[in-house]
LUMSEKE-520233 format. One record per residue (C-alpha): x, y, z. Coordinates in nm, 4 decimals, padded with zeros to 6 digits. Example, Ala and Ser with C-alpha at 12.3 -4.5 7.8 and 13.67 -1.06 7.14 Angstrom:
% LUMSEKE-520233
ATOM       xx       yy       zz
ATOM  01.2300 -00.4500  00.7800
ATOM  01.3670 -00.1060  00.7140
% end
This chain:
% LUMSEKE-520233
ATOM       xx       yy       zz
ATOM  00.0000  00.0000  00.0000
ATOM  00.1517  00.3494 -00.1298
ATOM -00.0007  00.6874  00.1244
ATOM  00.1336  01.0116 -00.0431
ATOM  00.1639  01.3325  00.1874
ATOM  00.0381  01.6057  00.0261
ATOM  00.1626  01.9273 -00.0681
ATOM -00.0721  02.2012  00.0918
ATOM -00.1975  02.4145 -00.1969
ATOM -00.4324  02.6280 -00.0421
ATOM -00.3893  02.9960  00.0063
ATOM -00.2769  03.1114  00.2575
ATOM -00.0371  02.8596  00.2806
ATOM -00.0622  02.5997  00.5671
ATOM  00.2412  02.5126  00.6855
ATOM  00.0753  02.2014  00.8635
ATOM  00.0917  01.8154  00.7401
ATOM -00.0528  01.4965  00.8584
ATOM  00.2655  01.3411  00.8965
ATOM  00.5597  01.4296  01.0564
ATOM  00.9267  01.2604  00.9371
ATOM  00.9477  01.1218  01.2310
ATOM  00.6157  00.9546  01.2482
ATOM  00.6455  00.8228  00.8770
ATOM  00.9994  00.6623  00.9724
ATOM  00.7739  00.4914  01.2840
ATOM  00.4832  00.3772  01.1135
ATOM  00.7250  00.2141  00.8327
ATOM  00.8975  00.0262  01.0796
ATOM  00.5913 -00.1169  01.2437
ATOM  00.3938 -00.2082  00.8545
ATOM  00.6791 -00.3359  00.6224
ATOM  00.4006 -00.3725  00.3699
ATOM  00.3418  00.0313  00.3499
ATOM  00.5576  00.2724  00.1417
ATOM  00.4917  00.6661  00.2034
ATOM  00.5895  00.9073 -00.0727
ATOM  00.5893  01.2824  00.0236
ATOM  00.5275  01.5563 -00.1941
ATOM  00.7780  01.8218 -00.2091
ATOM  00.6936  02.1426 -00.0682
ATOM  00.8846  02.4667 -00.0042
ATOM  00.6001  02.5541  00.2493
ATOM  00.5229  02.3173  00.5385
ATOM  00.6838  02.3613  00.8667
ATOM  00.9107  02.0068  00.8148
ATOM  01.1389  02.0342  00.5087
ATOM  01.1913  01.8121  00.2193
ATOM  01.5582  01.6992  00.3575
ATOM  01.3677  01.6435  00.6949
ATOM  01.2252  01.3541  00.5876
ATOM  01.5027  01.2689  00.3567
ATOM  01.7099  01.2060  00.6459
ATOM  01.4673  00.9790  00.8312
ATOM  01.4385  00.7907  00.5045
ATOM  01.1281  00.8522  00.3499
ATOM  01.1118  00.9416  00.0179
ATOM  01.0054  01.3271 -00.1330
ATOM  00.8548  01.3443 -00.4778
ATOM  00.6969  01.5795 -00.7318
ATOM  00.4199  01.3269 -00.8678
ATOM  00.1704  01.1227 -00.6288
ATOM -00.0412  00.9631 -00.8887
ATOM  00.1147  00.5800 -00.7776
ATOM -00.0431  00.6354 -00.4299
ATOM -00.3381  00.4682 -00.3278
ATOM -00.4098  00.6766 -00.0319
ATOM -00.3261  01.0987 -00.0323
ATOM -00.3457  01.2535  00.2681
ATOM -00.3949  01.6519  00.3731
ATOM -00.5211  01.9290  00.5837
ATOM -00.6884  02.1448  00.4088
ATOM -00.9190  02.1602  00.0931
ATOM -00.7046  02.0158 -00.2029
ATOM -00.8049  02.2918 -00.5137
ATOM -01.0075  02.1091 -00.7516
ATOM -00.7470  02.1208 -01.0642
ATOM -00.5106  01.9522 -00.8587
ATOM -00.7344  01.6358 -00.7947
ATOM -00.6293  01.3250 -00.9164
ATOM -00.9530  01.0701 -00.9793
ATOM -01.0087  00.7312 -00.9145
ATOM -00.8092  00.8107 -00.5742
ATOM -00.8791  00.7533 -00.1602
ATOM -00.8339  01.1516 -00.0359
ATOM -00.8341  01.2454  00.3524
ATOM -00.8439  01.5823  00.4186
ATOM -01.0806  01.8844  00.5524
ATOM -01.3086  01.9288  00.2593
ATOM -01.5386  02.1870  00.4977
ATOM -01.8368  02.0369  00.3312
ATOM -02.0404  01.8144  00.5648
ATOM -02.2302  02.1466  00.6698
ATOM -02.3067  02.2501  00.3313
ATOM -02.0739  02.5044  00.3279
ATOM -02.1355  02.7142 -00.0127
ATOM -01.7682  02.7889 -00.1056
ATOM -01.6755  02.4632 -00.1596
ATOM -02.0122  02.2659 -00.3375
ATOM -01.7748  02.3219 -00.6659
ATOM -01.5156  02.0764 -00.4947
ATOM -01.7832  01.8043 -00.3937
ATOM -01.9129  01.8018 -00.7142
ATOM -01.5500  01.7581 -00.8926
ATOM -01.4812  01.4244 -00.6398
ATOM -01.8081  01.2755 -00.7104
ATOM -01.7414  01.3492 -01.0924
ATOM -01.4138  01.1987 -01.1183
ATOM -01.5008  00.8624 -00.9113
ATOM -01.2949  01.0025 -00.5624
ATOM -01.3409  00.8432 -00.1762
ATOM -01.3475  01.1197  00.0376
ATOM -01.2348  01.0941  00.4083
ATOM -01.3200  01.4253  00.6015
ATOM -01.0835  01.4717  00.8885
ATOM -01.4126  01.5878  01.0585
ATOM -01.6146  01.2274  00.9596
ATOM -01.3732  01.0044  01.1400
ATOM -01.5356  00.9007  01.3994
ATOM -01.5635  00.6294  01.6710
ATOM -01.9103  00.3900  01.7234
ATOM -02.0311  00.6563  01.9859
ATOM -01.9534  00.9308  01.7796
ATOM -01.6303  01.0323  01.9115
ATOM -01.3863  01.2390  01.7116
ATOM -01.0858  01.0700  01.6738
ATOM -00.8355  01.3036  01.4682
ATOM -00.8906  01.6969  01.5700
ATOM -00.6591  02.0147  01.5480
ATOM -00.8895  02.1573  01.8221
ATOM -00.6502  02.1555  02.1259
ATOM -00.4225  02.3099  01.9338
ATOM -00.6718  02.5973  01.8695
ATOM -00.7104  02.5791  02.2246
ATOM -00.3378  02.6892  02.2855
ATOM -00.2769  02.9625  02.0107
ATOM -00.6467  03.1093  02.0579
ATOM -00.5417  03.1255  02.4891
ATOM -00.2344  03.3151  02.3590
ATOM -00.3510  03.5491  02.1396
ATOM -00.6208  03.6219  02.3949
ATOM -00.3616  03.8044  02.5979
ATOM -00.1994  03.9716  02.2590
ATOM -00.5034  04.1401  02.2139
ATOM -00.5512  04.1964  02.5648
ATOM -00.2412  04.3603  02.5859
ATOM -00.2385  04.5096  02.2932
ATOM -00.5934  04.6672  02.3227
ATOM -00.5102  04.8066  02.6682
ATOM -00.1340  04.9054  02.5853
ATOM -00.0348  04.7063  02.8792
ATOM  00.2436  04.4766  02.7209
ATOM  00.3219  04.3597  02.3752
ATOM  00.3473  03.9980  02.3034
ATOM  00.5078  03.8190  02.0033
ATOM  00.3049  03.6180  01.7188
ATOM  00.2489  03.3013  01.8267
ATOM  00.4041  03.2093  01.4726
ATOM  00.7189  03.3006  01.5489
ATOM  00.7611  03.1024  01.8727
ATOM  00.8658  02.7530  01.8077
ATOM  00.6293  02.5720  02.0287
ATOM  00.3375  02.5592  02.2956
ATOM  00.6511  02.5779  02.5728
ATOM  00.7453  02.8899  02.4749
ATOM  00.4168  03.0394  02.4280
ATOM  00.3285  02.9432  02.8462
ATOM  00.6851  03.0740  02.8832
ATOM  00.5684  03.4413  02.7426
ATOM  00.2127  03.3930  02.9117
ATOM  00.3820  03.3251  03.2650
ATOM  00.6050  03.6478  03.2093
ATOM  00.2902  03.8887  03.2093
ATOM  00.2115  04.1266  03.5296
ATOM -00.1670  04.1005  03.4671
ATOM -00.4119  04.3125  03.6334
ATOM -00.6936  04.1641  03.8348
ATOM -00.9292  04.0472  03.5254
ATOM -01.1544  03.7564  03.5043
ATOM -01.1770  03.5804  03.2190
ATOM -01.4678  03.3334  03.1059
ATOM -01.4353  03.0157  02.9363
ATOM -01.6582  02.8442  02.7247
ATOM -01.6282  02.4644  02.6598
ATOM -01.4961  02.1465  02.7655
ATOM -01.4028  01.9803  02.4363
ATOM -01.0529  01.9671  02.2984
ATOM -01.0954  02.3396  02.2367
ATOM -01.1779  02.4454  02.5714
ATOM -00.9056  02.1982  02.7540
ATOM -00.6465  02.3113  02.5289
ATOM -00.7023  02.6859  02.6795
ATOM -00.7235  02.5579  03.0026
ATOM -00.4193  02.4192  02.9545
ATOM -00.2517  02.7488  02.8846
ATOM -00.4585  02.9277  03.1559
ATOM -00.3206  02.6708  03.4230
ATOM  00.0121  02.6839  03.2682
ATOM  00.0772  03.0846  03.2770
ATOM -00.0319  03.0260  03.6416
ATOM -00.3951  03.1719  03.6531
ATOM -00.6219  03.0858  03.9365
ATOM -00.9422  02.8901  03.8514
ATOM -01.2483  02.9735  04.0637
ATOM -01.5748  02.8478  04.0828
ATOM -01.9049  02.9536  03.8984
ATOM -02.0711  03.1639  04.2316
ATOM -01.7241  03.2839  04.3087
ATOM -01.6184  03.4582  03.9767
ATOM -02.0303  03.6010  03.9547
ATOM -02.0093  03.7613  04.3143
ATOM -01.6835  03.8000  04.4059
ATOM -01.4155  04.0214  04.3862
ATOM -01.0135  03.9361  04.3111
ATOM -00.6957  04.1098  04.3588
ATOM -00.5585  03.8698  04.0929
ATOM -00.6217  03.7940  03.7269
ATOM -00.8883  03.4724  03.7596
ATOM -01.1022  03.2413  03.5114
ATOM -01.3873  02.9958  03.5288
ATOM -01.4596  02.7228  03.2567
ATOM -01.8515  02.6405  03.1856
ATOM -02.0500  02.4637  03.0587
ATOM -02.3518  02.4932  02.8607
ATOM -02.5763  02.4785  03.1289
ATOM -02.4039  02.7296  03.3162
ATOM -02.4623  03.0045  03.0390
ATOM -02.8600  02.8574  02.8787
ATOM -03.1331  02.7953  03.0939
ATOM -03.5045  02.6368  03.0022
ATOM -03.7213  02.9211  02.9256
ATOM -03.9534  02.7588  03.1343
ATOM -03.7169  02.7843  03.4364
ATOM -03.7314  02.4036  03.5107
ATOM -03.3755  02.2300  03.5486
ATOM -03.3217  01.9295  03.3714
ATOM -02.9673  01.7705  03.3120
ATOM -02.7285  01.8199  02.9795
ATOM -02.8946  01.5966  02.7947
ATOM -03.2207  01.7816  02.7651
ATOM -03.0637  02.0592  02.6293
ATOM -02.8546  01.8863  02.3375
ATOM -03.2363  01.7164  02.2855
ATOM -03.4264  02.0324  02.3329
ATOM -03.2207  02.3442  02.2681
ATOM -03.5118  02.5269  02.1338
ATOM -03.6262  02.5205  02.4899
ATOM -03.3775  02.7252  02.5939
ATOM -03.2716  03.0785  02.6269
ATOM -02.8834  03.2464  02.6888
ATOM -02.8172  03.2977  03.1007
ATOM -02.4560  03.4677  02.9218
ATOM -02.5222  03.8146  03.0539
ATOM -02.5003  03.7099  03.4491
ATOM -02.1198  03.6336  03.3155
ATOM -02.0517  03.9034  03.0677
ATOM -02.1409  04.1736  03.3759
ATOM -01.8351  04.0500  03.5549
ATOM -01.5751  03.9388  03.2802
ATOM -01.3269  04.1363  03.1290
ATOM -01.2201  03.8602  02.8693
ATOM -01.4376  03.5954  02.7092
ATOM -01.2313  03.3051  02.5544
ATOM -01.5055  03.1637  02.3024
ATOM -01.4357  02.7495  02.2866
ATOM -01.7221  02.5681  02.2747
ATOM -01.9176  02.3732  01.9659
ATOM -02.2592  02.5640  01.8893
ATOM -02.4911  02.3002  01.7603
ATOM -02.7932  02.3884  01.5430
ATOM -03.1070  02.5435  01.6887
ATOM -02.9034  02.6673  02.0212
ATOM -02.9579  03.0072  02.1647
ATOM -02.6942  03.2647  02.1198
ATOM -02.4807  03.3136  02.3863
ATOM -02.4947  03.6931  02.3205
ATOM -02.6454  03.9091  02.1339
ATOM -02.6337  04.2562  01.9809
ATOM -02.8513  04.3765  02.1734
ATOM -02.6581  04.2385  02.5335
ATOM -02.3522  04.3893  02.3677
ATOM -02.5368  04.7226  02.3654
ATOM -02.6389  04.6989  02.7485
ATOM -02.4137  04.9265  03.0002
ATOM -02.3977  04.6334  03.2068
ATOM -02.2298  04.4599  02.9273
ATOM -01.8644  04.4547  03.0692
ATOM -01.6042  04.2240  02.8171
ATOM -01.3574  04.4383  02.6313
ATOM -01.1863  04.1226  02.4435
ATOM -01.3252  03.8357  02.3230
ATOM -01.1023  03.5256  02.1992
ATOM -01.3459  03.3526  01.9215
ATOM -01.1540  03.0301  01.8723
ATOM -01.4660  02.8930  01.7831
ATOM -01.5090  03.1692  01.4959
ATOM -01.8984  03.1243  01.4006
ATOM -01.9660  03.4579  01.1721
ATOM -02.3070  03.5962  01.2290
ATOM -02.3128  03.2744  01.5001
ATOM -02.3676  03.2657  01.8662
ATOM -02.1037  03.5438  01.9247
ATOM -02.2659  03.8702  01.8413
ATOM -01.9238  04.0525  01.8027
ATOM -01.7583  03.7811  01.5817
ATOM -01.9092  03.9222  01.2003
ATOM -01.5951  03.8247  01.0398
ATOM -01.3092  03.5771  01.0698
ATOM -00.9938  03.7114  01.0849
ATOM -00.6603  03.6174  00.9759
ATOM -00.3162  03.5473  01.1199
ATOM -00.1188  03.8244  00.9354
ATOM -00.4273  04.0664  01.0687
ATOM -00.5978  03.8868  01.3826
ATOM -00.7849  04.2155  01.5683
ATOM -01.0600  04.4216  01.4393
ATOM -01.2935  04.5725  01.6439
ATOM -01.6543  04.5551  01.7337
ATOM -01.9101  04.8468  01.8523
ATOM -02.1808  04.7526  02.0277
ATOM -02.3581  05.0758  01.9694
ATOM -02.3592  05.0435  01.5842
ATOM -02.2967  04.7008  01.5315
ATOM -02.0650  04.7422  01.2948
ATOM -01.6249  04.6971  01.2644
ATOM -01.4160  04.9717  01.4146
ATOM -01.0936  05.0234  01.5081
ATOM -01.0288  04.7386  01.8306
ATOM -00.7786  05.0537  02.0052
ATOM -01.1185  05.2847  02.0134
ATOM -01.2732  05.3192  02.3208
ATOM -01.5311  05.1900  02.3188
ATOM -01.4578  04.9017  02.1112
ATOM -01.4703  04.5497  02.2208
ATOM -01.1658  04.4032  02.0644
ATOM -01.2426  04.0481  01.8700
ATOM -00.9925  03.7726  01.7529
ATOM -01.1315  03.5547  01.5610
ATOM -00.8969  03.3446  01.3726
ATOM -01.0266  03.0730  01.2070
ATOM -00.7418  02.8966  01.1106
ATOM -00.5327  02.9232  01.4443
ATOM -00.3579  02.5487  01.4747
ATOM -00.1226  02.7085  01.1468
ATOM  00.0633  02.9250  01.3917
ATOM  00.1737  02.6155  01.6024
ATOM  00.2588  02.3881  01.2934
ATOM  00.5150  02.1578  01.4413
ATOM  00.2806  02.0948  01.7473
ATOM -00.0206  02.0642  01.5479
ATOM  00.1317  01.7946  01.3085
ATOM  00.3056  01.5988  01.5492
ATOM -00.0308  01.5700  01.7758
ATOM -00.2430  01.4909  01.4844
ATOM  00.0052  01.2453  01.3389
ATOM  00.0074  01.0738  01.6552
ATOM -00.3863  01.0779  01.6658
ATOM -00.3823  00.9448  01.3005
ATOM -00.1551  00.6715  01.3256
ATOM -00.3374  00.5355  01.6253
ATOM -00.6977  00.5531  01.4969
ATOM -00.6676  00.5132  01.1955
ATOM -00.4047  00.3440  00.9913
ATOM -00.4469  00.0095  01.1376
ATOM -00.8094  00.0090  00.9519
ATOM -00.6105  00.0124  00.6615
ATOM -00.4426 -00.3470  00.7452
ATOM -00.7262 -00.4864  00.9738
ATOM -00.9894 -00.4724  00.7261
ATOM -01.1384 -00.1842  00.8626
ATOM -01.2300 -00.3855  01.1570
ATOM -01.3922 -00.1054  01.3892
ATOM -01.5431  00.0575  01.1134
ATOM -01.3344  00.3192  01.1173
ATOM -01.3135  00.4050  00.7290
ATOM -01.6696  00.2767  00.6536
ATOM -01.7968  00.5040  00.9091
ATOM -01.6135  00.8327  00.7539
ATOM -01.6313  00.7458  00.3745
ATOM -01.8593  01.0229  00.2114
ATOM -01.8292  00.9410 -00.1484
ATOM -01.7910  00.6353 -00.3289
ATOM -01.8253  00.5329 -00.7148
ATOM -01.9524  00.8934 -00.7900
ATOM -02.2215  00.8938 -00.5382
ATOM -02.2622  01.0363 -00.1747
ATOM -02.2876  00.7298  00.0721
ATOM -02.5826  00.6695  00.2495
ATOM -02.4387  00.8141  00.5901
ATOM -02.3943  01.1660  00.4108
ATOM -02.6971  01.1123  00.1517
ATOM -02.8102  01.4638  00.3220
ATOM -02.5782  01.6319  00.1041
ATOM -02.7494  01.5546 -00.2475
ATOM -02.9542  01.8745 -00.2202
ATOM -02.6501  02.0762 -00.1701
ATOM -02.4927  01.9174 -00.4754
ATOM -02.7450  01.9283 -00.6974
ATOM -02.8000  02.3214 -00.6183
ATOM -03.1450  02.3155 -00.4736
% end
């Protein structure tokens, strides 16, 4: 069995691969049956001699490969048909922007694997960039913070070399006594935790960070029953909510009184209430001055976030009065970051971890005969049709 690494051709360029040389030298070791061809790239964060010396192989053609692996979209003219292809295609949600790309795998007879599909039986995620999110959105949290305030200017997290370094900046900070809210418990939300606990900040509980006062910087993590509530003002447990989110209504604003920082990491499923809205942004109770969108849902559950932002520009700014994007230094701005693509300023972390998560979940399908149901479970096309697990994409193929 040939696997080629691919070359990310997406714009900007993600320096990010599935693969590190390391892991490729390791997972030839252990299945003397698998040869991995890399395609040459002057972009990604491991160079073409790094894997030459680890003895892997770097190539300009991939069409021998049975498998091709990537991270991001790959562009349509660059397909090759009649091929397996794991990679984010950012299409399982119908996004518009890439329907042309669907339609060109069906077309020319492609499997597609979305990163995002593979999955265990109880519907698990098994390969995710998210904590990685979690540590450069944590980071660049306090950029803005400092930056917005004029208290201390931090670095890019792009040019620091790992998620070490960026606690080692974090811990160097003489905060002032903020409190910063959390939102989420999923890879996102523990990777900022992570960071949090790292650069030292105390963790309080949900009745001490809404009526108490610190002397220190502090944070609380919640969850989603912390910040919704029934409408009906009956508790029931987490499950009700995930069943029933119609039911409910945002309890956000007991939170965004107090905080000074909101660090956005949760997943916002369909049909939920928004956590706040333009007109809670408008209140003069309304107290956060930053918010961290790691979670980056335009015109979403974040009233402030109406446009991602980039790494080379990561700050705009939001007025609550108007709605609209000012300048984040203005005064009355509250100052957004909402990258969307945030794991590409860590790249060697990010590809190492998701290697590692990779090569445990999922390449032993390939020589098990798909045993778990790994691959069955996250195939989305097959023979130029949508399989039945994804068959609610049809519509958004055929345009209607």
């Amino acid at each position: 069995m040939k696997i080629g690494i691919l070359k990310e051709r997406k714009n900007p360029p993600d320096r990010r691969v599935v693969f590190s040389p390391k892991k490729c030298a390791e997972l030839l070791k252990i299945y003397p049956q698998l040869e991995i061809k890399v395609e040459s790239s002057d972009s990604r964060f491991f160079t073409d001699d790094d894997y030459k010396k680890e003895g892997v192989g770097v190539y300009a053609d991939l069409s021998d490969c049975d498998i091709l692996l990537g991270v991001k979209e790959v562009p349509v003219e660059n397909l090759i048909p009649n091929k397996k292809y794991f990679f984010f295609s950012h299409t399982i949600k119908k996004q518009k922007y890439n329907r042309n790309l669907l339609m060109a795998i069906l077309a020319q007879n492609i499997e597609l694997y979305d990163h995002e599909t593979i999955i265990d039986k109880n519907s698990n995620r098994l390969v995710a960039f998210g904590m990685y999110a979690g540590f450069v959105g944590a980071f660049n949290a306090f950029r803005t913070l400092g930056l917005k305030f004029k208290l201390y200017n931090l670095p890019k997290a792009q040019v620091l070399h790992d998620k070490k370094m960026l606690i080692e900046e974090l811990k160097k900070l003489k905060l002032p006594a903020i409190k910063v809210v959390l939102t989420g418990k999923g890879r996102v939300g523990k990777g900022v935790k992570e960071m949090l606990d790292g650069m030292q900040m105390r963790e309080v509980s949900v009745d001490e960070f809404l009526t108490q006062t610190f002397e220190e910087p502090v944070y609380v993590q919640i969850d989603v029953l912390d910040y919704n509530k029934r409408i009906d003002g009956v508790f029931k447990d987490v499950n009700d909510f995930y069943r029933n989110p119609q039911e409910y209504e945002s309890d956000f604003m007991r939170f965004a009184k107090v905080a000074d920082m909101y660090i956005v990491g949760h997943f916002y499923g369909a049909g939920a209430p928004q956590i706040f809205t333009k007109e809670d942004a408008k209140s003069p109770e309304f107290n956060i001055k930053v918010v961290a969108d790691i979670s980056c849902d335009v015109d979403g559950p974040v009233a402030s976030t109406i446009r991602s932002s980039t790494i080379e520009d990561p700050i705009y700014g939001y007025d609550p009065k108007t709605g609209q994007e000012v300048n984040f230094l203005d005064k009355d701005a509250i100052a957004v970051m909402a990258v969307d693509n945030l794991p590409c300023e860590l790249p060697k972390d990010a590809s190492e971890g998701f290697g590692e998560q990779f090569a445990k979940n999922v390449i032993p399908a390939f020589f098990n005969k798909d045993e778990d149901g790994v691959l069955q479970r996250a195939k989305m096309t097959e023979k130029g049709k949508l399989t039945e697990r994804f068959s609610y994409l049809q519509d958004f193929v055929d345009g209607k």
